[in-house]
C-alpha positions, -999 to +999 in steps of 0.1 A: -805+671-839-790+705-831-760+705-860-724+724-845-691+735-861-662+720-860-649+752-833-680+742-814-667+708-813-629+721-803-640+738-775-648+704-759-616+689-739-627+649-746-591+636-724-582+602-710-576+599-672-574+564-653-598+556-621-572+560-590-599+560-562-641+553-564-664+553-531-701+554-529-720+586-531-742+578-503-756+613-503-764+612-539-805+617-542-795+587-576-768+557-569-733+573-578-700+569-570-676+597-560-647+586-587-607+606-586-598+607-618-562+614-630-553+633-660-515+629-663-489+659-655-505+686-672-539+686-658-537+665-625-565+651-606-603+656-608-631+645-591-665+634-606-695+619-595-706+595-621-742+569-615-725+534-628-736+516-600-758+494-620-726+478-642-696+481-622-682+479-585-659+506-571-632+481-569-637+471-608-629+509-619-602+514-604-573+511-627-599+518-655-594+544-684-619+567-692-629+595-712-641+628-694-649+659-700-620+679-684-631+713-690-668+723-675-666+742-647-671+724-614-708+716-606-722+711-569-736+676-565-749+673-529-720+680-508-696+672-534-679+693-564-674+676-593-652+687-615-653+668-647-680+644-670-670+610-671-687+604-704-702+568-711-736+556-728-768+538-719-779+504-724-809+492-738-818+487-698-808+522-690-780+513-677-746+535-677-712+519-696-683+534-697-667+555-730-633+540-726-600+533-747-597+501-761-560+501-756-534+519-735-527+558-744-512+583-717-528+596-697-543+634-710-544+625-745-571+644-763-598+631-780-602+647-815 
């Protein structure tokens, strides 16, 4: 394990948005869906293509808050840009679960 410093570690905008919209990524070459993510007033909506097809439905994230990484810059995915990571963890299947809140915070909070 690659150790970091604390200003490695700041760099890193962890914030919590809540699911407004998720579609199936049919294009994706893995399962995905193409989520909209929304980050409050002060950093607005962002789009990301996340592969939890495995554990949840489209129609069960939405509504959901998440952690993402708000500030990578936007990566091509097929013919989508996504512009942040939703961050989550796999299962002893391989499965992806969602990093999220256990309780209600707005929307934009940083994780620190």
């Amino acid at each position: 394990m690659q150790m970091i410093t604390w200003n490695d570690f700041t760099k890193v905008e962890l914030r919590v948005g809540r699911i407004v919209a998720a579609e199936v990524f049919a294009e994706a070459r893995k399962p995905a869906y193409k989520l909209q993510v929304d980050f409050g007033p002060e950093i607005g909506q962002k789009k990301s293509s996340a592969q939890l097809t495995a554990l949840y439905r489209p129609e069960e994230l939405v509504g959901r808050l998440v952690v993402a990484v708000v500030n990578f810059p936007p990566k091509q995915i097929g013919p989508f840009m996504s512009e942040c990571l939703v961050t989550g963890f796999h299962d002893a299947q391989g499965r992806v679960t969602l990093c999220m809140p256990e309780h209600e915070v707005p929307l934009g909070t940083r994780l620190l």
